[in-house]
PyMOL commands that place a pseudoatom at each C-alpha (Angstrom):
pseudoatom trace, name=CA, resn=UNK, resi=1, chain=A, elem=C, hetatm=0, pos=[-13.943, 7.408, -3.750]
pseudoatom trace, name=CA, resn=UNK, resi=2, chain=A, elem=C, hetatm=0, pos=[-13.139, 3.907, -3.049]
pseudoatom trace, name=CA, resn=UNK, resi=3, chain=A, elem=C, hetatm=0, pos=[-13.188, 2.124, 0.413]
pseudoatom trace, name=CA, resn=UNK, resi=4, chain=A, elem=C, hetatm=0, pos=[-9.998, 0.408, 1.145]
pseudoatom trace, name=CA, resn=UNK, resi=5, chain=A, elem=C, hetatm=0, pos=[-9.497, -2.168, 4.180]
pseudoatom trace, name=CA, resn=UNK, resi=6, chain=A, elem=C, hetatm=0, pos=[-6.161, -2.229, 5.680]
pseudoatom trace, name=CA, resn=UNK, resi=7, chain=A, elem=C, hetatm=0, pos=[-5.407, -5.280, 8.068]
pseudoatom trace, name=CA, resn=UNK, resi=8, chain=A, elem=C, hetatm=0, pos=[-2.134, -4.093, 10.243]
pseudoatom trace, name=CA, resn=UNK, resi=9, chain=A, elem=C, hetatm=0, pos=[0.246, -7.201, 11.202]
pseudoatom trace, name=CA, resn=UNK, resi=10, chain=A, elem=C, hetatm=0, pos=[-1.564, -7.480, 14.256]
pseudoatom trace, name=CA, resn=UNK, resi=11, chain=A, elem=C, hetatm=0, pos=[-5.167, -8.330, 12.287]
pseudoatom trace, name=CA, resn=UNK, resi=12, chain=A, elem=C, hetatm=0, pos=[-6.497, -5.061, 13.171]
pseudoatom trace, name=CA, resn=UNK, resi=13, chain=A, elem=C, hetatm=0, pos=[-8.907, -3.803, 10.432]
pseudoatom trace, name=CA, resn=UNK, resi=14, chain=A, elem=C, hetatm=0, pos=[-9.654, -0.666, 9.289]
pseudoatom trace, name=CA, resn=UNK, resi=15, chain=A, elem=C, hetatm=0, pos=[-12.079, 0.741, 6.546]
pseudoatom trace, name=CA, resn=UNK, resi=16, chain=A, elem=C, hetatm=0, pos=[-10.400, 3.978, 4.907]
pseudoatom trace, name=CA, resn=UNK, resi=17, chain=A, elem=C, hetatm=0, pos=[-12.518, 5.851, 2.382]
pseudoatom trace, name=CA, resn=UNK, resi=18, chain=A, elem=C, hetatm=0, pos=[-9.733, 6.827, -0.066]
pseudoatom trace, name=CA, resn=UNK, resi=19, chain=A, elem=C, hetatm=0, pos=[-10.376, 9.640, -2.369]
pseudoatom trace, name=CA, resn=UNK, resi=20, chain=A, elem=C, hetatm=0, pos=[-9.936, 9.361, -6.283]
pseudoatom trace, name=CA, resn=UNK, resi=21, chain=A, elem=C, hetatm=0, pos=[-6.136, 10.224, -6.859]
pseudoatom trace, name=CA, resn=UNK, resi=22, chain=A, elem=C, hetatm=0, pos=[-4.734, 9.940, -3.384]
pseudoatom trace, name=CA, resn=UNK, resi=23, chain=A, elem=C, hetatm=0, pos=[-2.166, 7.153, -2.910]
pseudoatom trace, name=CA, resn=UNK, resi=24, chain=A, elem=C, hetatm=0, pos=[-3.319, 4.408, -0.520]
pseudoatom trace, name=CA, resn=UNK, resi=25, chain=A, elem=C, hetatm=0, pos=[0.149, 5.046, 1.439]
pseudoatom trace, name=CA, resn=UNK, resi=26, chain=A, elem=C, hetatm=0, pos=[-1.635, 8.826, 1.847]
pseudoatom trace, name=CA, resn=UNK, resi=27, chain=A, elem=C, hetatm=0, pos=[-4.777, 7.697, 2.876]
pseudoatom trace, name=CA, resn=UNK, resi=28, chain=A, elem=C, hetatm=0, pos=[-3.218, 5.002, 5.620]
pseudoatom trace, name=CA, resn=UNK, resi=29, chain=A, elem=C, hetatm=0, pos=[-1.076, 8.028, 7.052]
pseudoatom trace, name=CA, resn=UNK, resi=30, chain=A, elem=C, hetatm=0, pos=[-3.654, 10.299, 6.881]
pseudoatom trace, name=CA, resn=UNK, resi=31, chain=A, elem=C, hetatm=0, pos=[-6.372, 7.873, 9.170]
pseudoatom trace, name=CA, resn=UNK, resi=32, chain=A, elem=C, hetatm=0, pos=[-3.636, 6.484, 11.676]
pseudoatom trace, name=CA, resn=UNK, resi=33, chain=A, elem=C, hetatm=0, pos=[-2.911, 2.824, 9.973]
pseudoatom trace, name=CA, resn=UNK, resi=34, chain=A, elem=C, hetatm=0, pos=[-0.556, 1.679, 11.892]
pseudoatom trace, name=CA, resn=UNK, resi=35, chain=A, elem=C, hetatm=0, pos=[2.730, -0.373, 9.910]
pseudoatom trace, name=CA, resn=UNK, resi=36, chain=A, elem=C, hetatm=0, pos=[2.724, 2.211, 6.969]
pseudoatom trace, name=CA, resn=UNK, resi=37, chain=A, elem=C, hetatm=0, pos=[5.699, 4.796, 7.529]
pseudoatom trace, name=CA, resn=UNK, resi=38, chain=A, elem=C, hetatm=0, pos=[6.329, 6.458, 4.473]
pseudoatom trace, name=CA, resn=UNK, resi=39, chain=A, elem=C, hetatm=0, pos=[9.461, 8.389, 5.484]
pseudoatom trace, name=CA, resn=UNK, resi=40, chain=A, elem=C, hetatm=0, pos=[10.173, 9.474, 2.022]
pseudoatom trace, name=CA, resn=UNK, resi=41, chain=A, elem=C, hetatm=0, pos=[6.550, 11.346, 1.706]
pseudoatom trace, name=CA, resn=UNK, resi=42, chain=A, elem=C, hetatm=0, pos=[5.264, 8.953, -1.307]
pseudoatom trace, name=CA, resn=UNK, resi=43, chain=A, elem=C, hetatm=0, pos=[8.494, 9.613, -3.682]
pseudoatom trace, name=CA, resn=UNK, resi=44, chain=A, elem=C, hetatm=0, pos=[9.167, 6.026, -4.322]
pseudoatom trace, name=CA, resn=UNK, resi=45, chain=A, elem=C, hetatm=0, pos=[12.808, 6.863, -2.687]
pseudoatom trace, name=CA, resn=UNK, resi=46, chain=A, elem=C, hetatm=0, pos=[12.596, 4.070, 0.342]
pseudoatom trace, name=CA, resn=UNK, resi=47, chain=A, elem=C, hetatm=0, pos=[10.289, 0.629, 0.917]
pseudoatom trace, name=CA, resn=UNK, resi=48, chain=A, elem=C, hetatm=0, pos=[8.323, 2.089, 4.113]
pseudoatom trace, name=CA, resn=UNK, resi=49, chain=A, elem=C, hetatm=0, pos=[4.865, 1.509, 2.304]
pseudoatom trace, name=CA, resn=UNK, resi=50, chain=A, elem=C, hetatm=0, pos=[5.259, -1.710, 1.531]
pseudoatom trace, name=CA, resn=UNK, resi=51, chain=A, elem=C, hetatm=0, pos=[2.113, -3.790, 1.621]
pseudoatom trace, name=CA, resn=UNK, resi=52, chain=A, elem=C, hetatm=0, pos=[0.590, -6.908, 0.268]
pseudoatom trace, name=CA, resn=UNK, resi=53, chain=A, elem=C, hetatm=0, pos=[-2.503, -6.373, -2.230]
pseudoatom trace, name=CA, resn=UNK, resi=54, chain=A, elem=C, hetatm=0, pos=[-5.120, -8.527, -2.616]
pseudoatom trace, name=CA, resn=UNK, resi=55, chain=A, elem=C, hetatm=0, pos=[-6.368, -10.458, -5.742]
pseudoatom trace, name=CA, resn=UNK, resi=56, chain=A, elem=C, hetatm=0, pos=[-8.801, -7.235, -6.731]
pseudoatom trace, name=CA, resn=UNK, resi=57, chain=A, elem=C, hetatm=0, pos=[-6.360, -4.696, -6.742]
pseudoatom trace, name=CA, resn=UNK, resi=58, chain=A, elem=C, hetatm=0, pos=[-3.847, -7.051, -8.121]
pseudoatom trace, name=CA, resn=UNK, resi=59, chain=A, elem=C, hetatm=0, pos=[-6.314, -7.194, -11.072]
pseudoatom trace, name=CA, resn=UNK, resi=60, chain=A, elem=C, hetatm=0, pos=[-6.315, -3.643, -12.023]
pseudoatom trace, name=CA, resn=UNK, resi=61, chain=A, elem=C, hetatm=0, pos=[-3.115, -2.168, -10.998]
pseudoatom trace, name=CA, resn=UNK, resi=62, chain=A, elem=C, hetatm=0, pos=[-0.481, -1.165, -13.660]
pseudoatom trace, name=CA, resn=UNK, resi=63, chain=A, elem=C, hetatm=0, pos=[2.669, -3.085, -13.439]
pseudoatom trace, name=CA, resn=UNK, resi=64, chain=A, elem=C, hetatm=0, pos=[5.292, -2.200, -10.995]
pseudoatom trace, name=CA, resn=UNK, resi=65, chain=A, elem=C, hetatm=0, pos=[7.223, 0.959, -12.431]
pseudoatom trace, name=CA, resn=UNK, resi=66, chain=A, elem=C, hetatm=0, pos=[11.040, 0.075, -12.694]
pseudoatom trace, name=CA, resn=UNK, resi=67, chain=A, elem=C, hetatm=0, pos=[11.852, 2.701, -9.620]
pseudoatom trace, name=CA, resn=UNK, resi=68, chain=A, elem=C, hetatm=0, pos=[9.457, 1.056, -7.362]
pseudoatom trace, name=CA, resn=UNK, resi=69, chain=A, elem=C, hetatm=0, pos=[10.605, -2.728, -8.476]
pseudoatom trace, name=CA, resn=UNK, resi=70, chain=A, elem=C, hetatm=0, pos=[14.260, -1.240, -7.274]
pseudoatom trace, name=CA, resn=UNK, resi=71, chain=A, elem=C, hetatm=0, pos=[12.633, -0.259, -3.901]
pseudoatom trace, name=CA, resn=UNK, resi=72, chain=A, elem=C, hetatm=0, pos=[10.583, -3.526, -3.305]
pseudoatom trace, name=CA, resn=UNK, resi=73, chain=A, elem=C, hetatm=0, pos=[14.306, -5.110, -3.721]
pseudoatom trace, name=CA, resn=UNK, resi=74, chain=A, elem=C, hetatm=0, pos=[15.150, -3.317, 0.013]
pseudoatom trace, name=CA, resn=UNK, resi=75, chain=A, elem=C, hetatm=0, pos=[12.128, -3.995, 1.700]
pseudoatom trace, name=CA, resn=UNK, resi=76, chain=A, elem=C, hetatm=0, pos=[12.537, -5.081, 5.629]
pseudoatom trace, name=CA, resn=UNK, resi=77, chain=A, elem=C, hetatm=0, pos=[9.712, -8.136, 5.565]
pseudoatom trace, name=CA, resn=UNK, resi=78, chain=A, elem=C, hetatm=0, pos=[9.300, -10.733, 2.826]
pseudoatom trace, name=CA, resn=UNK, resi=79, chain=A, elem=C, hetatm=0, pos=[8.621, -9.711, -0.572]
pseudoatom trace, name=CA, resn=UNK, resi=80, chain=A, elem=C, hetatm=0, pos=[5.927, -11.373, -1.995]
pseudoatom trace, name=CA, resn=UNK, resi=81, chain=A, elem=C, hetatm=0, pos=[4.493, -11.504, -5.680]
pseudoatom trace, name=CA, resn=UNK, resi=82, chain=A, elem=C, hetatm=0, pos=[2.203, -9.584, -4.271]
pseudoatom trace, name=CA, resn=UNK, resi=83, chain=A, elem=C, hetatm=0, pos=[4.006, -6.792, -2.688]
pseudoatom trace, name=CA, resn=UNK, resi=84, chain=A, elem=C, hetatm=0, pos=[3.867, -3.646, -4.071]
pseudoatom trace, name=CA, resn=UNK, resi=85, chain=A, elem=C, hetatm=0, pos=[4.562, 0.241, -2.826]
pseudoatom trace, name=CA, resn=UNK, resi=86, chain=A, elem=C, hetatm=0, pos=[1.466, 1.712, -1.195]
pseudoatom trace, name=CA, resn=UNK, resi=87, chain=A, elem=C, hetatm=0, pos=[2.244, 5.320, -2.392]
pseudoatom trace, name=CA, resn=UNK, resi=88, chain=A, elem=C, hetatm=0, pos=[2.365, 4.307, -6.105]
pseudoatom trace, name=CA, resn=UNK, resi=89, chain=A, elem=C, hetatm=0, pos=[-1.063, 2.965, -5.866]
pseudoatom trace, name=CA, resn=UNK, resi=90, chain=A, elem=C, hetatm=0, pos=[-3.627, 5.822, -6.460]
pseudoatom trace, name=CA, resn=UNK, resi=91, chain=A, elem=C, hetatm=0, pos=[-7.156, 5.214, -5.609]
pseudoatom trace, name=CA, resn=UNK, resi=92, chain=A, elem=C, hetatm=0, pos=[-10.233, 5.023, -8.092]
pseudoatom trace, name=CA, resn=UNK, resi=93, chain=A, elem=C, hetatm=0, pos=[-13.110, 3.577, -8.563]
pseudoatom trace, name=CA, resn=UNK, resi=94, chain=A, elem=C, hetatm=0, pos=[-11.580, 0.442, -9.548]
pseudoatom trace, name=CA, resn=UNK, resi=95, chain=A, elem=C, hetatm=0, pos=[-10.090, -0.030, -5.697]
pseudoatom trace, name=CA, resn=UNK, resi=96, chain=A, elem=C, hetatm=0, pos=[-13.899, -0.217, -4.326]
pseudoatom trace, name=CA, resn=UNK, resi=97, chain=A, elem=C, hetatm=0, pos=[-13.256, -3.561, -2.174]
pseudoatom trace, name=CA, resn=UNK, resi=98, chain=A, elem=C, hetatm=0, pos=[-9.595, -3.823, -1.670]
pseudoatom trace, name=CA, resn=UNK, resi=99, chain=A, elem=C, hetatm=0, pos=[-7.585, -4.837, 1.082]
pseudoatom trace, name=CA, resn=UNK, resi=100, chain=A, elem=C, hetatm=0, pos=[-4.169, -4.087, 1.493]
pseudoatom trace, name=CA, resn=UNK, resi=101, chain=A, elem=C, hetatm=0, pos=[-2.442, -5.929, 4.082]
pseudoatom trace, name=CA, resn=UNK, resi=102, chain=A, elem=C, hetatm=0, pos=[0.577, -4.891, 5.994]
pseudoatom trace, name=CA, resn=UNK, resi=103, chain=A, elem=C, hetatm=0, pos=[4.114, -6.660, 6.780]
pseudoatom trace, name=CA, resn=UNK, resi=104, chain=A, elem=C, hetatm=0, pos=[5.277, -7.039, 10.195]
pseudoatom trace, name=CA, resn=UNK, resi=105, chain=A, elem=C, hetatm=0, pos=[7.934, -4.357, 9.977]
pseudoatom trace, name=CA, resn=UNK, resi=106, chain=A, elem=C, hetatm=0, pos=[8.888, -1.427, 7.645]
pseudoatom trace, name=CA, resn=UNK, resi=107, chain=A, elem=C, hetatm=0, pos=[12.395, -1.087, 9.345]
for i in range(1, 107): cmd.bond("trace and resi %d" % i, "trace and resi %d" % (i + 1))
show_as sticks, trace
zoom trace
């Protein structure tokens, strides 16, 4: 299990303990983050989840798949080198510490 912050667009944080294997996009939904949709359900099939990672996760995530590179292309707020697709990110141990931060708008 990893603890996760999540600061919404309007600074709010929130401390999510995220579960080994569940998607961060999963654990936001799940706990009530607002400025995380995920209207497709965590099928990388729209750019709801979008967040900003920090320089931790950064570190240790895989590399954008090329089906979630196509979706950051249509997100709603600026796409940042950052930017990735919170339900493609699964939790671990490596995540202990991260903070995601969220866009102004999904839509």
């Amino acid at each position: 299990m990893a603890h996760i912050t999540y600061i919404e667009a309007n600074g709010t944080r929130t401390q999510v303990d995220v579960p080994d294997g569940w998607s961060l996009m999963q654990a936001a939904t799940t706990h009530g983050i607002e400025g995380i949709l995920g209207e497709c359900g965590g099928s990388c099939a729209c750019a709801t989840c979008h967040c900003y990672v920090d320089d931790l996760l950064a570190s240790v995530l895989p590399a954008p798949s090329a089906t979630e590179l196509d979706m950051l292309a249509n997100v709603a707020a600026e796409r940042r080198p950052n930017s990735r697709l919170a339900c493609q990110l699964k939790a671990g141990a490596a995540f202990e510490g991260g903070t995601l931060t969220l866009p102004e708008t999904q839509e």
